[in-house]
Steps between C-alpha positions, in 0.01 A plus 500: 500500500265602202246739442290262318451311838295767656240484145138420614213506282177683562199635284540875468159543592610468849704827468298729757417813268376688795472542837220337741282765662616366868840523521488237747243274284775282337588169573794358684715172404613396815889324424623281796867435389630459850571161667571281214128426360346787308141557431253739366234679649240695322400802701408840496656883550339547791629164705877654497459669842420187602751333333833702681630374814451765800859556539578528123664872348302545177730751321303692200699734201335853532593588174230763325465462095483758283345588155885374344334438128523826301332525141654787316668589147892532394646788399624360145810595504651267206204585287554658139319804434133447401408583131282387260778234398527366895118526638655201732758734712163702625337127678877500612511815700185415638593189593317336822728319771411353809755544807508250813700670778679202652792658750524862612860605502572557838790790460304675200113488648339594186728215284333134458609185373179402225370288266421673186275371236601547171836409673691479166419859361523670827913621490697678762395872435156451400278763680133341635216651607168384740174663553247670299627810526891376529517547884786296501794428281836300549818437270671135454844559667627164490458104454488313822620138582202297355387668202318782692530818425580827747304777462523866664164664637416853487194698552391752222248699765761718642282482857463086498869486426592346833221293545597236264245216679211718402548529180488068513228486704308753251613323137647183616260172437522191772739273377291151510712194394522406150247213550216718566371544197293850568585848552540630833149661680483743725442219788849340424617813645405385853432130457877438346630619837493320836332669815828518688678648225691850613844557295468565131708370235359134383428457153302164589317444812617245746201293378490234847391803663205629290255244704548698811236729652496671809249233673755207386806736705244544777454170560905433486526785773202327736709146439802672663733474203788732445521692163798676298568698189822529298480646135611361186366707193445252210651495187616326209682278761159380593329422149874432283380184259798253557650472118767300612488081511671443799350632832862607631587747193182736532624830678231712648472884518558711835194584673467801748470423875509598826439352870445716813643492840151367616428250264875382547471439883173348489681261177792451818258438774285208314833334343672511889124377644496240214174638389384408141581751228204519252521722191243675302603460184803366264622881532547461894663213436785666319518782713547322801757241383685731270566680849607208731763408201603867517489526897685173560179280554301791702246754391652842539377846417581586192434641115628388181471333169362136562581241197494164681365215274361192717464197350478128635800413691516820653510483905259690598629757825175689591182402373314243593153503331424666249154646352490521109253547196597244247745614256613441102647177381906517495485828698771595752186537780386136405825398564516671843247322604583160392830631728302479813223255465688206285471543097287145486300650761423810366498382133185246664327806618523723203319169290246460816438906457440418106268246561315660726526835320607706696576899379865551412670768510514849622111554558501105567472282793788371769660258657724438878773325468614389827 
């Protein structure tokens, strides 16, 4: 299977470079892929509640985002002494960088897998430092796997030492995809983070559920329809470009997860009631199946590193529906989708959504695949 098969083409204007001022104000495609004939409904947010069945489990990723982008300056430690012969070795040592936590070390708490930008001049042993005032500074211990590096965190305020996460929340900047081409605001800070959201460690929110707001949850409850949470914190698995030509050589990175006794037994109970499954999100998606592969086709409590890549042809275990914002061309979420709803079918709505331009992306619109 190739990439190139899941291209599109779309005017970039229709990148969504903010966020609507209702949450719940975007629009919905509506995907019927069920059945044997698809269509295409054009709908809005707010017609979802309406849209679930009353005995469906909707089953949403409480992950939490933090402030993962960090703009700070290199220690230099290659640099020549500065003289009046090497002026260049002084720009050197003051050197910006910009640091994208993407995976917390989970036996070292203040190590993290990150991208590092200048990649090439940043070497193992280089010192870094972030904030005005250098509140924070780390040392490159190590490559990692994919051309990251691994970076050590320590605190230079002897009495913030072992609060490391408030020293990111303090200097750290929102990390807002690539494709959003704007700095960060103070209102990203709440906006890039869903309602629901509880456990921190995302590096990119679980965009499908951005368009939620307390009312829209209200009016699930008053329908009768069960809810869940499991937690996948998102990283580079998530937003990895695909460099590879054939669908089936692209590995993806481990993601952080974890599923509770509750949401487990409420997973049991709708699968043994043969209640729909509908997940919020390509994120649920992989939590939940990554789990029945690892629990012998049922949804057990557990934690772990998640790295399941679904692409058409996959048989699905869990979900059933799925609600998604609309995602990059030749993307490992595009091809998740086109997993469950049929790639002709999906590949029809994504040229429907271009037509009728809809908002892509992150901040964009979404659409129900069922």
């Amino acid at each position: 299977m190739l990439v190139s098969d899941f291209h599109y083409e779309f005017p970039e204007e229709l990148i969504a470079q903010e966020p609507l001022a209702d949450r719940a104000g975007s629009r919905l495609l509506h995907v019927h892929s069920a059945g044997g004939a698809s269509r295409l409904e054009d709908r809005e947010f707010r017609d979802f509640p309406e849209l679930l069945r009353p005995n469906d489990l909707v089953v949403f990723n409480n992950t939490r985002v933090f402030p993962a982008r960090l703009y700070g300056r290199r220690g230099g430690m290659r640099s020549q002494p500065v003289s009046a012969r090497n002026p260049a070795a002084r720009e050197f040592l003051r050197g910006r960088i910009e640091v994208l936590l993407t995976r917390q070390v989970q036996k070292e708490p203040n190590e993290w897998e990150c991208l590092v930008r200048p990649g090439r001049k940043i070497g193992v042993g280089e010192r870094l430092f972030f904030g005005e005032q250098d509140e924070l500074q780390a040392e490159v211990i190590a490559r990692a796997e994919f051309g990251e590096r691994r970076i050590r965190f320590c605190a230079l305020n002897e009495n913030e030492k072992d609060d490391f996460f408030s020293l990111v929340e303090k200097v750290g900047h929102v990390p807002l995809p690539p494709y959003i081409a704007r700095t960060d605001a103070s209102g990203d800070r709440e906006r890039y983070q869903t309602v629901y959201a509880r456990e921190r460690g995302s590096v990119a929110a679980p965009t499908a559920g951005l368009h939620f707001t307390p009312e829209i949850l209200g009016r699930m409850k008053e329908r009768g329809i069960e809810t869940a949470e499991v937690t996948l914190h998102v990283g580079l698995g998530t937003f990895q470009p695909v460099r590879a030509e054939r669908v089936e050589e692209h590995r993806l990175h481990s993601e952080t997860y974890w599923i509770s006794e509750d949401a487990a037994a409420k997973i049991h109970l709708a699968r043994k009631e043969a209640r729909r499954v509908v997940a919020i999100g390509t994120t649920t998606v992989r939590t939940l199946e990554y789990a029945a592969q690892q629990g012998g086709g049922e949804v057990c409590a557990a934690s772990g590193e998640a790295n399941l890549f679904i692409y058409p042809g996959y048989k699905f275990q869990v979900v059933q529906a799925l609600l998604t914002n609309f995602h990059l061309p030749q993307s490992t979420l595009l091809m998740l989708v086109c997993a469950l709803g049929g790639k002709e079918t999906v590949m029809r709505a994504y040229e429907h959504a271009v037509k009728e331009r809809y908002r892509f992306y992150s901040y964009g619109d979404c659409m129900f695949v069922e």
